[in-house]
KEGUKE-200153 format. One line per 10 residues: their letters; for each residue x, y negated, z of C-alpha. Coordinates in Angstrom, 1 decimal. Example, Ala and Ser with C-alpha at 12.3 -4.5 7.8 and 13.67 -1.06 7.14 Angstrom:
AS) 12.3,4.5,7.8 | 13.7,1.1,7.1
This chain:
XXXXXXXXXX) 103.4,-154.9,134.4 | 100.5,-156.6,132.6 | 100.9,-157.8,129.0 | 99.0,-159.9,127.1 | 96.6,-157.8,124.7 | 97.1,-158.1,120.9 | 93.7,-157.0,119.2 | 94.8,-155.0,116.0 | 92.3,-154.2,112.9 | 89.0,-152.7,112.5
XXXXXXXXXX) 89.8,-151.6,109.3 | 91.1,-148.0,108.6 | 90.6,-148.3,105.1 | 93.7,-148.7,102.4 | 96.2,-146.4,104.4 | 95.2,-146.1,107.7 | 94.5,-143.5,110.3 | 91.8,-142.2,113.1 | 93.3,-140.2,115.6 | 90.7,-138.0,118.0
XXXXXXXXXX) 91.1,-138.1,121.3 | 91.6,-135.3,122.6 | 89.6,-133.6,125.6 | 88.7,-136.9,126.9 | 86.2,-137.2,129.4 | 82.8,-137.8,128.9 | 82.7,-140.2,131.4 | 85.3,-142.2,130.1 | 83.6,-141.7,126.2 | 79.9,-142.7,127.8
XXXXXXXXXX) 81.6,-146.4,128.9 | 83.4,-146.4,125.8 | 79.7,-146.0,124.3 | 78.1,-148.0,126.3 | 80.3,-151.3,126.0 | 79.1,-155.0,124.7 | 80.8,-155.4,121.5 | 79.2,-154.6,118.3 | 82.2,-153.7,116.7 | 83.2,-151.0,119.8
XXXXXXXXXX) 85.7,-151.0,122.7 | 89.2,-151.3,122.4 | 92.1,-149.5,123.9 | 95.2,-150.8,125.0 | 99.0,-149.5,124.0 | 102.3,-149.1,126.2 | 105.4,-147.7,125.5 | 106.6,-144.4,127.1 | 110.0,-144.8,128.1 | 110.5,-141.6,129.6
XXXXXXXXXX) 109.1,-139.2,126.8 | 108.9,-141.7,124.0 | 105.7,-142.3,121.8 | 103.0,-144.6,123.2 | 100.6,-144.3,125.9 | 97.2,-145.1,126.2 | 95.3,-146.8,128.4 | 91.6,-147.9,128.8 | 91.7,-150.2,131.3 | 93.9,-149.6,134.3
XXXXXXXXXX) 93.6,-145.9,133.4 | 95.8,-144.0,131.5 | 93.7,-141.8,129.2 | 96.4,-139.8,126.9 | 99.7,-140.2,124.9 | 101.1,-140.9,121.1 | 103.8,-139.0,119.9 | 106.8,-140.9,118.8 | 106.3,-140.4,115.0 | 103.4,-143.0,115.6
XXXXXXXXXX) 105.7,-145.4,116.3 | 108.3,-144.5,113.3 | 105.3,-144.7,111.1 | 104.1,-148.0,112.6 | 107.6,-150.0,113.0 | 105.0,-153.7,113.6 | 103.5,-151.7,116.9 | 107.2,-151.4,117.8 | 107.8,-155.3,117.5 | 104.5,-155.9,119.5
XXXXXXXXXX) 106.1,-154.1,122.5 | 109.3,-155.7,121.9 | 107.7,-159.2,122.4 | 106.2,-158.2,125.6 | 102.6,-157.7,124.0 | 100.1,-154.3,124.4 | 98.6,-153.4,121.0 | 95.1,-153.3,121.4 | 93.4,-150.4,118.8 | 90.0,-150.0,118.9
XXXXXXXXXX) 88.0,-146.7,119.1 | 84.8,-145.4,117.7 | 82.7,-143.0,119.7 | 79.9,-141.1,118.1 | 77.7,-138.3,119.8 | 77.7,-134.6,118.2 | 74.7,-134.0,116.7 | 72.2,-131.2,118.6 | 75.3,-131.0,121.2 | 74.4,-134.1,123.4
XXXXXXXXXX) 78.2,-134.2,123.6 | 80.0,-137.5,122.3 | 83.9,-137.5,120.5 | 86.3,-140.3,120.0 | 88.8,-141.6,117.2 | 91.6,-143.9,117.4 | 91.3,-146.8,114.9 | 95.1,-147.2,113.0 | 95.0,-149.3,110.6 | 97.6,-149.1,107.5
XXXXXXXXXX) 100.8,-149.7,108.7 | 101.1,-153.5,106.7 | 97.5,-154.8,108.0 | 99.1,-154.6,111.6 | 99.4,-157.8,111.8 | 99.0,-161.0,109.9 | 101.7,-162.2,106.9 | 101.0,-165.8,107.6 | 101.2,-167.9,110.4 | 97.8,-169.4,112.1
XXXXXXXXXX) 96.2,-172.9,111.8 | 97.8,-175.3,113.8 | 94.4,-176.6,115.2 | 91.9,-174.8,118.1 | 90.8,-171.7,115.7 | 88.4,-168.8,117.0 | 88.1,-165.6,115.1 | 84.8,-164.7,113.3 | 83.7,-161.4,115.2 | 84.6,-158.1,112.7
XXXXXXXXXX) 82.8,-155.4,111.8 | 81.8,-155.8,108.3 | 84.2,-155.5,105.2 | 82.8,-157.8,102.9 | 84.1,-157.9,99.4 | 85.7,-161.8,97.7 | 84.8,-162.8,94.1 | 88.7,-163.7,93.1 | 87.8,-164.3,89.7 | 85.9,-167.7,90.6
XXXXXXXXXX) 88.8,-168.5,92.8 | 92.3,-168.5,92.3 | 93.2,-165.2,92.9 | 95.4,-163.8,95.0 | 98.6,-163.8,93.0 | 101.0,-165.4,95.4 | 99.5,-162.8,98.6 | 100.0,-159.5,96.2 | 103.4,-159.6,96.9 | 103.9,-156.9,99.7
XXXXXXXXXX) 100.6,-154.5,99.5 | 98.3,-153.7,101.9 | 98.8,-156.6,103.8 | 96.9,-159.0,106.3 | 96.0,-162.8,106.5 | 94.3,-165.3,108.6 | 91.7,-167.0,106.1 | 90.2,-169.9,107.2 | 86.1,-169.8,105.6 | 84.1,-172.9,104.6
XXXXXXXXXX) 80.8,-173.5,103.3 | 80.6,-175.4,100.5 | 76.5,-176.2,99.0 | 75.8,-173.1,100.8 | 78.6,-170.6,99.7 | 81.3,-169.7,102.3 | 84.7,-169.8,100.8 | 88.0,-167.9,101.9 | 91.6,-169.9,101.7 | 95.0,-168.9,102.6
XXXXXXXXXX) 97.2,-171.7,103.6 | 95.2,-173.9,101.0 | 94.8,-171.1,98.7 | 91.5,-170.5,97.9 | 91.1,-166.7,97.3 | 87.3,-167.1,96.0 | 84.0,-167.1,97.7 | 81.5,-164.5,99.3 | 78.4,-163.3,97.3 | 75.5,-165.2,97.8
XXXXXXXXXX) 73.9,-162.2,100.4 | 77.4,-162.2,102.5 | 77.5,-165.7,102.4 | 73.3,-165.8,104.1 | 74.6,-163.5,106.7 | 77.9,-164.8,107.9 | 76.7,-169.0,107.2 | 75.4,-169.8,109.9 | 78.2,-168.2,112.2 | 81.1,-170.7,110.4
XXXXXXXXXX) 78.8,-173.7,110.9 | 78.3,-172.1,114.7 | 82.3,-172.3,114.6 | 82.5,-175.5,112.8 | 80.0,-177.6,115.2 | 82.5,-176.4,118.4 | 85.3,-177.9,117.0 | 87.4,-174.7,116.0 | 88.6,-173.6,112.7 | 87.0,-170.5,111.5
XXXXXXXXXX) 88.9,-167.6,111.2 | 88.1,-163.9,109.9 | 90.8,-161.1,108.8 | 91.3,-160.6,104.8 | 92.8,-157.9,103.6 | 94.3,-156.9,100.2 | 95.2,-152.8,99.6 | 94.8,-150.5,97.2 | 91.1,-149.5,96.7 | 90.2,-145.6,96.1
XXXXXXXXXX) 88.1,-143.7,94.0 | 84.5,-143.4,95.0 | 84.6,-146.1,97.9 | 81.2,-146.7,99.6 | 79.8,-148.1,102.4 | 80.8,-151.6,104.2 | 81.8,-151.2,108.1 | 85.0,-152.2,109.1 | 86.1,-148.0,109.6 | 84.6,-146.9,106.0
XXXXXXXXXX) 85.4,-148.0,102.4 | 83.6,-150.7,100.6 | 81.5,-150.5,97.6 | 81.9,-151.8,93.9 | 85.6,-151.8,93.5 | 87.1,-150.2,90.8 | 90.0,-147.4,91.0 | 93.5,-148.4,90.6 | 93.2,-151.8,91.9 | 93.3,-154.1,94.8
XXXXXXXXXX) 90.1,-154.7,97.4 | 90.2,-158.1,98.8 | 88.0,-158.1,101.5 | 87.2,-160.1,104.6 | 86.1,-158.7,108.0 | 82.9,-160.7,109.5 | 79.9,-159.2,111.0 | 76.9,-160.6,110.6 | 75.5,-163.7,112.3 | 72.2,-162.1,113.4
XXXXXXXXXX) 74.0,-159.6,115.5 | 76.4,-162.5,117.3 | 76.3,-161.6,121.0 | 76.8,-164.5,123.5 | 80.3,-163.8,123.8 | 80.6,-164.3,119.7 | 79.0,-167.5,120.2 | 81.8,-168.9,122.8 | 84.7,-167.5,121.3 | 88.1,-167.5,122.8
XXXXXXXXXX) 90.3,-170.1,121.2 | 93.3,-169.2,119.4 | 92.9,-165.5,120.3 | 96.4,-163.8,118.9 | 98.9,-164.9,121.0 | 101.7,-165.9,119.0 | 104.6,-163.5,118.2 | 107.3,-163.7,115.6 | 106.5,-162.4,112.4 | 107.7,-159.0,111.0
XXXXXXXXXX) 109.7,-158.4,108.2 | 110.3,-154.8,107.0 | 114.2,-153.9,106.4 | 113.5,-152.3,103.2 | 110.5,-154.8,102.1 | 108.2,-152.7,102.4 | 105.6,-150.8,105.1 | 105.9,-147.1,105.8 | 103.0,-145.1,104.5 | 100.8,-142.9,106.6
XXXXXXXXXX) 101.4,-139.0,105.2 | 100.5,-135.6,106.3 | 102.1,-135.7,109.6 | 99.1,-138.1,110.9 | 97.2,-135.2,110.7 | 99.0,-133.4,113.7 | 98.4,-137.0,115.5 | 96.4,-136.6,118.5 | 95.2,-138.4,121.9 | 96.6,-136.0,124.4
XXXXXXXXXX) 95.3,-136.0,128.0 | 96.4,-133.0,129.3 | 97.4,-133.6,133.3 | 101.1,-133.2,132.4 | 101.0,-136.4,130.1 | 98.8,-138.9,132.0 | 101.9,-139.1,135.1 | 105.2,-140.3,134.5 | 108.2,-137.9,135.5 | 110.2,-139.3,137.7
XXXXXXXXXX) 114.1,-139.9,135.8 | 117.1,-137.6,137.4 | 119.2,-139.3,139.6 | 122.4,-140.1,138.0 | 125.6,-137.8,139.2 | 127.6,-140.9,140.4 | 124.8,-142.1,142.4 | 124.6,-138.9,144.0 | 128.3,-139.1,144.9 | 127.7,-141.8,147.1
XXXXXXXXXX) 124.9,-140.4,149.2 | 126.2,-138.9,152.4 | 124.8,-136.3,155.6 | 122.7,-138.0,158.3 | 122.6,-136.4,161.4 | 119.9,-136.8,164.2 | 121.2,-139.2,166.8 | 120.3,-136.5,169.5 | 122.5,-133.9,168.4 | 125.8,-135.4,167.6
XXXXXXXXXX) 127.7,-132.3,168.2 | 126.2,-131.3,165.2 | 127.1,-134.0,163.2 | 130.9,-133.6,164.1 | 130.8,-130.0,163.7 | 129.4,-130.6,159.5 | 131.9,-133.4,159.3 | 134.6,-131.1,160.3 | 133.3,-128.3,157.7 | 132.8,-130.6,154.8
XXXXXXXXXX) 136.8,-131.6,155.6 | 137.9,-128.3,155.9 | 139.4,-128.6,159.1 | 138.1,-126.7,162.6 | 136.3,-128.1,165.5 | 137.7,-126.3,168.1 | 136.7,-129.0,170.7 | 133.1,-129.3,169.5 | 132.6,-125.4,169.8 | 133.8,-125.2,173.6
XXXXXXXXXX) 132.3,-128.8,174.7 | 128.6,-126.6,175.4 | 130.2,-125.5,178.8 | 132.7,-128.0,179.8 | 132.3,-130.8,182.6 | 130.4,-134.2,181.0 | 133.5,-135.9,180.9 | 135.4,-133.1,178.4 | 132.1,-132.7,176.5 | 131.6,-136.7,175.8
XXXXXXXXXX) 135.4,-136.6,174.7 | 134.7,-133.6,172.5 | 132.1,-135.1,170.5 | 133.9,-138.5,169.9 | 132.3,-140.8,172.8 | 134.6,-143.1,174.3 | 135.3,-142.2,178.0 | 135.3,-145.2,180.8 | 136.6,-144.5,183.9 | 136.6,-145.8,187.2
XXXXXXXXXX) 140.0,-147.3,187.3 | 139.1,-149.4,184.3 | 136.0,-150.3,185.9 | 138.1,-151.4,189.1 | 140.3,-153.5,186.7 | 138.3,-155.3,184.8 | 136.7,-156.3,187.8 | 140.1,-157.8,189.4 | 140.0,-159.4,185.9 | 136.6,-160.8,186.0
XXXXXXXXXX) 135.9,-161.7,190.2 | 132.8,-164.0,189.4 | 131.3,-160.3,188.3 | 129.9,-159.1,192.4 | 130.7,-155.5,193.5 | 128.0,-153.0,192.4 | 127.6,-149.7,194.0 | 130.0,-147.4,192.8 | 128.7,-143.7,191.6 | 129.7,-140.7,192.9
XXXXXXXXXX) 133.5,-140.2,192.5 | 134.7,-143.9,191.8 | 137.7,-144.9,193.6 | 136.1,-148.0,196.2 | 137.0,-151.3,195.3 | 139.9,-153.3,196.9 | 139.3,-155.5,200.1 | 140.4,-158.4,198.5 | 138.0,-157.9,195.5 | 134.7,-158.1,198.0
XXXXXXXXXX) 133.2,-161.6,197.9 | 132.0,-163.4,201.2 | 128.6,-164.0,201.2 | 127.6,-167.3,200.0 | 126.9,-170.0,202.9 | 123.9,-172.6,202.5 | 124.6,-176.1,203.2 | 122.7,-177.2,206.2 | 119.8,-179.5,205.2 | 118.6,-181.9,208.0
XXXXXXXXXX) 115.2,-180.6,207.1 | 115.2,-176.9,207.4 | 118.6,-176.3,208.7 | 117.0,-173.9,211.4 | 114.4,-172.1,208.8 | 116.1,-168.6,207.8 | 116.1,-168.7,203.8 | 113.4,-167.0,202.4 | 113.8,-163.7,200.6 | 112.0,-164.4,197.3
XXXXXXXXXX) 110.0,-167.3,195.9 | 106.7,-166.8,194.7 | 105.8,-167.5,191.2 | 104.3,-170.8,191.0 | 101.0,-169.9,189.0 | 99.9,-172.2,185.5 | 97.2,-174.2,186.8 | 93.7,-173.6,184.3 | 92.2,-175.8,181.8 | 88.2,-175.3,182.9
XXXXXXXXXX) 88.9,-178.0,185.8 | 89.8,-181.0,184.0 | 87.8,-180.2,181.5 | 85.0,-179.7,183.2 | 85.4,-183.1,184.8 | 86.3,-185.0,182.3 | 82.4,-184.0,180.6 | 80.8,-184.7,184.1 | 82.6,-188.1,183.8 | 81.6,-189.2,180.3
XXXXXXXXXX) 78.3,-187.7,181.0 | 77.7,-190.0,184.2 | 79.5,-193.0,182.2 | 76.6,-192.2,179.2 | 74.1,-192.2,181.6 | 75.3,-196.1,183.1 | 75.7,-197.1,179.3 | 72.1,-195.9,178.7 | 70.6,-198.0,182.0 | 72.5,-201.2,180.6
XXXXXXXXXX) 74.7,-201.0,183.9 | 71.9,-203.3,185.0 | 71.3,-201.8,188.6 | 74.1,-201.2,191.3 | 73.0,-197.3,190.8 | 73.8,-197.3,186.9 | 77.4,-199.3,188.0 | 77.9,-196.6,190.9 | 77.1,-193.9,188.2 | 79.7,-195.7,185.7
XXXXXXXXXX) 82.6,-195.8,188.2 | 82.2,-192.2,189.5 | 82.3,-191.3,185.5 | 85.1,-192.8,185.5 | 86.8,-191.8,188.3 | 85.9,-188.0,187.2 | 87.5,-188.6,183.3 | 90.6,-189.9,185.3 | 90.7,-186.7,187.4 | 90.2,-184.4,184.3
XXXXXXXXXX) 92.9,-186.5,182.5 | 95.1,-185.9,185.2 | 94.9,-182.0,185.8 | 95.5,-181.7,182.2 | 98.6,-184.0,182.2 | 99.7,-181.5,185.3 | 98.6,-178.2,183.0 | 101.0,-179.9,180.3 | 103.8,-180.7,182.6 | 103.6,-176.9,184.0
XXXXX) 104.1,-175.4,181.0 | 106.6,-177.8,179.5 | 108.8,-176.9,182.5 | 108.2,-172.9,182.0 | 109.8,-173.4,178.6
């Protein structure tokens, strides 16, 4: 069944996870590689009902499997599936250096910045394409006091530009603005957004920042944040690299779902075991099993014998019941009769023929087999007697009639073009000379003929039916 995709974060940072995949095949990784997007390709998620974990797909293939403490760790995957959406990761692939060979890593990110905390703008709103973590000034904003409640978590922040800055809110929170480098890069993007009639839209996130953070992708810390607190970032790539597909976004791209709410408030953390976590693609995993056939189902399956050997069929009958076939064994050499009753056939004989005859005299006398007792006198019928007709009273009646045969189209057709041909021809002369009329009436004599064996074709086939 095909579900709707639901794109998940770029972001691995604050408490997420990259999972390698496992033995994949280069093929597979080299159009992974070579894909449109910027930001990479994205795989698609399913759940395994048979095994349990999560399977992966890229495309209509099936590429690997999750193990189920993936989805004990990510409870909001879970949800997704429940709603009848496929979590959509994405993956990075990189080439080994010297080795010409390329690996691939499953993008997780931390199990709160699954999906949004806040609901989407109630106008057309596009996402701004991700791919760069780029870091909000909350100090010349309000802050994000009200949005620290459950941490790491995600929102949808809807940017402006105001005299040149672009500015993050929340639901009419304004978080703060870029710096005046991010907001050069992504500007012209928002106003791109903004001229089309859609709200922009990029991903802001708020975890806990870690020591010695560098670097700005989406998949790598960020710089200048200080250990022990909280990095507020948005996710927007910049506008110089827009492809044509960023420039004609799809509108409203997360389909809607019902938000998540964690039983004991707050997110499982990603621990040691995501280190056993792996893309497995081993033949066994990549085919589903096919599920044992329930006991009580199997009662009610029963022996099918060939139709050719019924003798058979009684004789397994008989076994299964516990009960001998003595018939059955000797019907092999017994007369036809004896046999046919052995097996179970029911035997007509030639008296009941003979009776249900005398029951049924509008059935004539057939020629009886060898051994059947002749039919009575009074059973024979006389021969039927024709009514003499003043006409052929004399003729003897004929042993068969012939099959009338369906008379063809080509005639009448072909007549009926001759016709309006020689009618065209008089229409073209003006009908001014006896000639043209002549033409003219043998047209129309021709069309009538044509009209006529078709009529008769019609006739012929309406009585056949």
């Amino acid at each position: 069944m095909n579900r709707p995709l639901y794109p998940l974060p770029l972001v691995t940072a604050g408490g997420g996870a990259r999972v390698p995949v496992d033995a994949a095949s280069q093929g597979v990784l080299l159009s992974l590689l070579g894909g449109t997007d910027p930001a990479g390709e994205r795989l698609h998620l399913t759940g395994d009902e048979y095994q349990g974990g999560l399977v992966v797909h890229h495309g209509p293939a099936r590429i690997g499997r999750l193990p189920q403490s993936v989805l004990e760790t990510y409870p909001q995957l879970g949800h997704l599936l429940n709603q009848g959406l496929s979590p959509a990761p994405g993956v990075a692939v990189t080439p080994e250096p010297g080795s010409g060979r390329l690996t691939a890593e499953l993008l997780l990110p931390a199990p709160g910045l699954v999906m949004p905390a806040n609901s989407a703008p109630e106008e057309p709103w596009a996402l701004l394409p991700e791919g760069t973590r780029r870091a909000l000034d909350t100090a010349a904003g309000e802050g994000t006091g009200p949005l620290e409640r459950v941490v790491p978590a995600q929102f949808l922040a809807v940017l402006r530009v105001l005299d040149g800055t672009v500015v993050a809110a929340v639901d009419d929170h304004v978080v703060g603005p870029l710096s005046a480098a991010d907001s050069a890069a992504v500007r012209d993007l928002v106003d791109h957004y903004s001229a089309l009639g859609l709200v922009p839209v990029a991903r802001l996130y708020i975890y806990d920042a870690a020591p010695g953070d560098v670097g700005g992708r989406s998949d790598g810390p960020i710089a200048d944040v200080a250990p022990g607190s909280h990095s507020v970032v948005v996710d927007v790539r910049d506008a110089a690299s827009a492809t044509e597909a960023d420039l004609e976004p799809q509108v409203n791209p997360l389909p809607e779902v019902s938000a998540y709410r964690p039983a004991t408030g707050t997110f499982p953390v990603v621990g040691a075991e995501a280190k056993e976590w792996t893309v497995t693609v081993a033949g066994a995993t990549v085919t589903d099993e096919l599920p044992a056939m329930p006991p009580e189902r199997l009662a009610r399956l029963r022996e099918v014998a060939p139709p050719t050997m019924p003798g058979q069929a009684v004789s397994a009958q008989a076994g299964r019941s516990g009960q001998a076939a003595p018939a059955a064994e000797g019907a092999a050499g017994a007369p036809a009769p004896e046999r046919a009753a052995a097996m179970g056939f029911p035997l007509i004989t030639p008296e009941q023929v003979a009776a249900d005859r005398r029951s049924n005299p509008a059935v004539p006398a057939r020629e009886a087999g060898p051994g059947a007792a002749p039919a009575p006198a009074h059973a024979a019928e006389p021969a039927p007697v024709h009514a003499a007709q003043p006409d052929c009273a004399d003729d003897p009646a004929p042993a068969h009639t012939p099959a009338r045969k369906r008379p063809a189209m080509w005639p009448g057709l072909l007549a009926m073009l001759i016709g309006i041909a020689l009618v065209a021809g008089g229409g073209i002369l003006g009908f001014a000379t006896t000639e043209a009329v002549g033409v003219a009436v043998i047209g129309a004599v021709l069309i009538l003929l044509g009209v006529a064996a078709l009529v008769r074709r019609g006739r012929f086939k309406m009585d056949r039916r």
